[in-house]
C-alpha positions as CSV (number, residue, x, y, z in Angstrom):
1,X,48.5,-136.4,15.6
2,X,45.8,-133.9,16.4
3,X,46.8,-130.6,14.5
4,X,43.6,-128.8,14.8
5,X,43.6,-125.0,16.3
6,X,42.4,-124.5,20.2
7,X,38.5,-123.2,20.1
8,X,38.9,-119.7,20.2
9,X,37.1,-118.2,23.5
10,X,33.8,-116.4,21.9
11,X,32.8,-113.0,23.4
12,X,29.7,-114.6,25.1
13,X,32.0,-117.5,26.9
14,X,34.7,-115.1,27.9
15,X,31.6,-112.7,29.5
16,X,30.3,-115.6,31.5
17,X,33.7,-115.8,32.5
18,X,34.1,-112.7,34.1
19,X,31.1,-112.8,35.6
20,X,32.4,-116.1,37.5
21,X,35.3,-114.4,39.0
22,X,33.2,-111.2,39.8
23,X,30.7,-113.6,41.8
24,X,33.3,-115.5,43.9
25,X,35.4,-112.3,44.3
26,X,32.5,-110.0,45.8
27,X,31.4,-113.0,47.8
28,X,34.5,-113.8,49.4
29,X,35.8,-109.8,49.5
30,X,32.5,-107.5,49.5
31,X,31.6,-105.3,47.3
32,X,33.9,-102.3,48.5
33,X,36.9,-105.4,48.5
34,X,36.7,-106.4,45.1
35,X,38.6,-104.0,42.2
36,X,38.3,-104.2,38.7
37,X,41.9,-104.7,38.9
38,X,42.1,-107.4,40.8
39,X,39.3,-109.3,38.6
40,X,41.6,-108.3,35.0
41,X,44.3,-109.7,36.9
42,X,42.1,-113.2,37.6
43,X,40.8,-112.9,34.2
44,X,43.9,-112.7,32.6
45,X,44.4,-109.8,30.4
46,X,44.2,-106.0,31.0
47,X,42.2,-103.7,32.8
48,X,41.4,-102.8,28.9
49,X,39.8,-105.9,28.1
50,X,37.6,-106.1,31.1
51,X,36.4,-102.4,30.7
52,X,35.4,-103.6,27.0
53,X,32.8,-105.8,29.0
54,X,31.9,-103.5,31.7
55,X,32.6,-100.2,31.5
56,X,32.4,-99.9,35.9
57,X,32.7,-102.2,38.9
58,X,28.7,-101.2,39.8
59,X,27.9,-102.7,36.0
60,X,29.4,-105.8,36.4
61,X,28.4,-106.0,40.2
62,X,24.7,-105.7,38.3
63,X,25.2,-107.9,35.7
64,X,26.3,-110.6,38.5
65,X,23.4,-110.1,40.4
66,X,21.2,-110.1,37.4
67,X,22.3,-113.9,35.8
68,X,22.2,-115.4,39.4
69,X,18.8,-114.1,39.8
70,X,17.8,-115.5,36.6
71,X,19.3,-119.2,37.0
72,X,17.3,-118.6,40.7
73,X,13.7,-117.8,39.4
74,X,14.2,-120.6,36.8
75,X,14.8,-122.6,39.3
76,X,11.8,-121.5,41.2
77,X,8.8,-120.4,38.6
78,X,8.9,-124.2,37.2
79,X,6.8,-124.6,39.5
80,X,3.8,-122.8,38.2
81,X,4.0,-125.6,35.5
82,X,3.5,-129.0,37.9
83,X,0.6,-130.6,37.9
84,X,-2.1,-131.2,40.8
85,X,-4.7,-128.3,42.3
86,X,-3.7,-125.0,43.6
87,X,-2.7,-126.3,46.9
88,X,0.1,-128.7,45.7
89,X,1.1,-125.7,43.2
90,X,1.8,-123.3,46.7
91,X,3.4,-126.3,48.3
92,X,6.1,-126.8,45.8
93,X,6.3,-122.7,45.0
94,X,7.0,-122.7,49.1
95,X,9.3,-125.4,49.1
96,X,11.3,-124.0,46.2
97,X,11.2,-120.9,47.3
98,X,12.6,-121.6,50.8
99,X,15.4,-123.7,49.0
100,X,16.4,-120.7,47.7
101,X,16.3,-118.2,50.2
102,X,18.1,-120.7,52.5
103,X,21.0,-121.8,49.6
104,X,24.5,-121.0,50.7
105,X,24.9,-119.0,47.6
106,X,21.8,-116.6,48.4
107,X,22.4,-116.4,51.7
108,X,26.1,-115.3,51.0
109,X,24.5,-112.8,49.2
110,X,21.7,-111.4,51.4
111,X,25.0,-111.1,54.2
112,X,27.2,-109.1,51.6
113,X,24.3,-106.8,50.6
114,X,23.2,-106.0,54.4
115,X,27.0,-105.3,55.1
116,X,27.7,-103.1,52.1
117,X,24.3,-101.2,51.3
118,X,24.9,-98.2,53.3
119,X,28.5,-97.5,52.2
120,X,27.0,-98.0,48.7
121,X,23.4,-97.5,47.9
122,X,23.8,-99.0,44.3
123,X,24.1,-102.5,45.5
124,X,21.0,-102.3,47.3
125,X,19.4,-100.6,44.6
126,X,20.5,-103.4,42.2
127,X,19.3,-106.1,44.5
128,X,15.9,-104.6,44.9
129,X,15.2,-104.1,41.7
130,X,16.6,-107.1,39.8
131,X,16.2,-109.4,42.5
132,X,13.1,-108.8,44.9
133,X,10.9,-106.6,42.3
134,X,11.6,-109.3,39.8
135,X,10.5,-112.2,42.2
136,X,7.8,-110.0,43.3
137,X,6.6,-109.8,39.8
138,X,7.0,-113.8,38.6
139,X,4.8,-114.4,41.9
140,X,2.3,-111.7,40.9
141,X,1.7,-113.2,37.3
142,X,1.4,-116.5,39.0
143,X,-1.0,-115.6,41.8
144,X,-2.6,-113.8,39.3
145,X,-3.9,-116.5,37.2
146,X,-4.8,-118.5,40.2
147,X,-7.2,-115.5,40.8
148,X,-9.0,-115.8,37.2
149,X,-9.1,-119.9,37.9
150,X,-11.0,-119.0,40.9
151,X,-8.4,-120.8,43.1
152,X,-8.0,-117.7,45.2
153,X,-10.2,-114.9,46.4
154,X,-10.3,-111.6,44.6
155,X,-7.4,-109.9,46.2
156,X,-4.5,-107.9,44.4
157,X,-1.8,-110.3,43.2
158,X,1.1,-108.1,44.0
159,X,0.1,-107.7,47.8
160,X,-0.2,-111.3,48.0
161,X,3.0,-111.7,46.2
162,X,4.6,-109.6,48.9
163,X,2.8,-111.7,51.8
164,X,3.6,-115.0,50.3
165,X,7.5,-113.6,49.9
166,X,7.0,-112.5,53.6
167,X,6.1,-115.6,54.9
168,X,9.2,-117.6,53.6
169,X,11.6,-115.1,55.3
170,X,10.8,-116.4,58.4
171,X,12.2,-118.2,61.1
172,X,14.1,-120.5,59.4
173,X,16.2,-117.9,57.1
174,X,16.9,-115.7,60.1
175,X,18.6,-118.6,61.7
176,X,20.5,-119.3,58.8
177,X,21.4,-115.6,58.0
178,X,22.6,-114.9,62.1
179,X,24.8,-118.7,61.4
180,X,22.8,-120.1,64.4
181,X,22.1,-123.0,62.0
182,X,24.8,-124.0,58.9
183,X,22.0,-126.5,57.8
184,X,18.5,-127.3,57.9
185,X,16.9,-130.7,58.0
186,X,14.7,-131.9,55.1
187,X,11.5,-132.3,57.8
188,X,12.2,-129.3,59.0
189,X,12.1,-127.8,55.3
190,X,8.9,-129.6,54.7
191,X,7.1,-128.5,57.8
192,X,8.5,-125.3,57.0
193,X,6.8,-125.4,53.4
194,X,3.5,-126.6,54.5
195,X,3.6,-123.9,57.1
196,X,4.2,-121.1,54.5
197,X,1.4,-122.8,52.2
198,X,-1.2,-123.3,54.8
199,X,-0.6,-119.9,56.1
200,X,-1.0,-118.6,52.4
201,X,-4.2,-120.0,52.0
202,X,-5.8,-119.8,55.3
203,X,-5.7,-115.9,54.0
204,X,-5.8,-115.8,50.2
205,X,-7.2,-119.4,48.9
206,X,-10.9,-119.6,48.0
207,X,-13.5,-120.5,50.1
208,X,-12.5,-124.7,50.4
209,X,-8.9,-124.1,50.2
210,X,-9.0,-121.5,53.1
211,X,-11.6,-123.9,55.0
212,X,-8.7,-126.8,54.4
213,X,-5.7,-124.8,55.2
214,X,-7.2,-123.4,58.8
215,X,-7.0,-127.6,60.0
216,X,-3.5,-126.8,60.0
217,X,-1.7,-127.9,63.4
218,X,1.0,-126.6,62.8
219,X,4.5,-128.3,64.7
């Protein structure tokens, strides 16, 4: 017979916790829904306890935001590491990219933030900065040693950051966002990709790359 004591929950388990039943209550309630009441309750201990963690409902609405974010851009940025030349490189940073920005989790979130960011600025705030100026940044750095390779044309890495980001809100994530589509194909997610990479070098690529991406027919 087995007589040994149950694991006790560390600080850093019982945290990632919390931050579980945050996600899926301001996903499924809003932000202006959820109460830190509410999440103690889930929890399972006191109001207390949970303020011992996060001493507001905006600090743990941050915290949320900030680990998904994180799991998302290493999720994404691998893909600075593949091999093959620049072009595959953009291919797969599109393709991953648009995975993301069309996941039921993100787009969850993009709906919740829309719907709640004028009641309360701070959840806007929060996305902007962990969220979009993060990504911003992580395609920056990466755009930015494609630059010093000579891969792209002397440009500045934070604008093209911004264009590239631009280019994979499209079409595809509006249609997602406004529920015309619950799904989207895998050809139409790689047409999709090789759209948003063709379209990223036909402007920013070096002199071959550009000269290779404008043969793109598109549909």
């Amino acid at each position: 017979m087995d007589l040994a004591e149950p694991k006790k929950v560390t600080p850093d388990e019982r945290r990632g916790h919390i931050l579980d039943i945050a996600y899926a209550a301001f996903i499924r309630d809003g932000y202006s829904g959820t109460s830190m009441a509410r999440i103690a309750a889930q929890v399972g201990g006191s109001k207390t306890t949970l303020y011992n963690y996060f001493e507001s409902k905006k600090e743990l609405f941050v915290a949320v935001v900030d680990r998904e974010c994180a799991k998302l851009f290493d999720q994404i940025f691998v893909a600075t590491e593949i091999a093959g030349d620049f072009r595959d490189r953009v291919l797969e940073l599109a393709r991953r990219l648009l995975d993301a920005m069309l996941s039921d989790e993100l787009i969850e979130a993009y709906r919740l933030i829309v719907a709640e960011s004028a009641r309360f600025p701070e959840i806007g705030l929060a996305m902007h900065d962990i969220a979009l100026r993060r990504g911003i940044q992580h395609l920056a750095a990466f755009f930015k040693r494609a630059i010093e390779a000579g891969e792209m044309r002397s440009v500045n890495p934070k604008m093209a950051a911004e264009q590239f980001f631009d280019l994979t809100t499209g079409t595809l994530h509006k249609v997602r966002l406004w529920n015309v589509l619950t799904t989207i194909e895998p050809e139409r997610m790689k047409v999709e990709s090789e759209r948003v990479a063709a379209t990223f070098l036909a402007a920013f690529g070096n002199e071959a790359f550009r000269r290779a991406a404008r043969e793109y027919s598109g549909y």
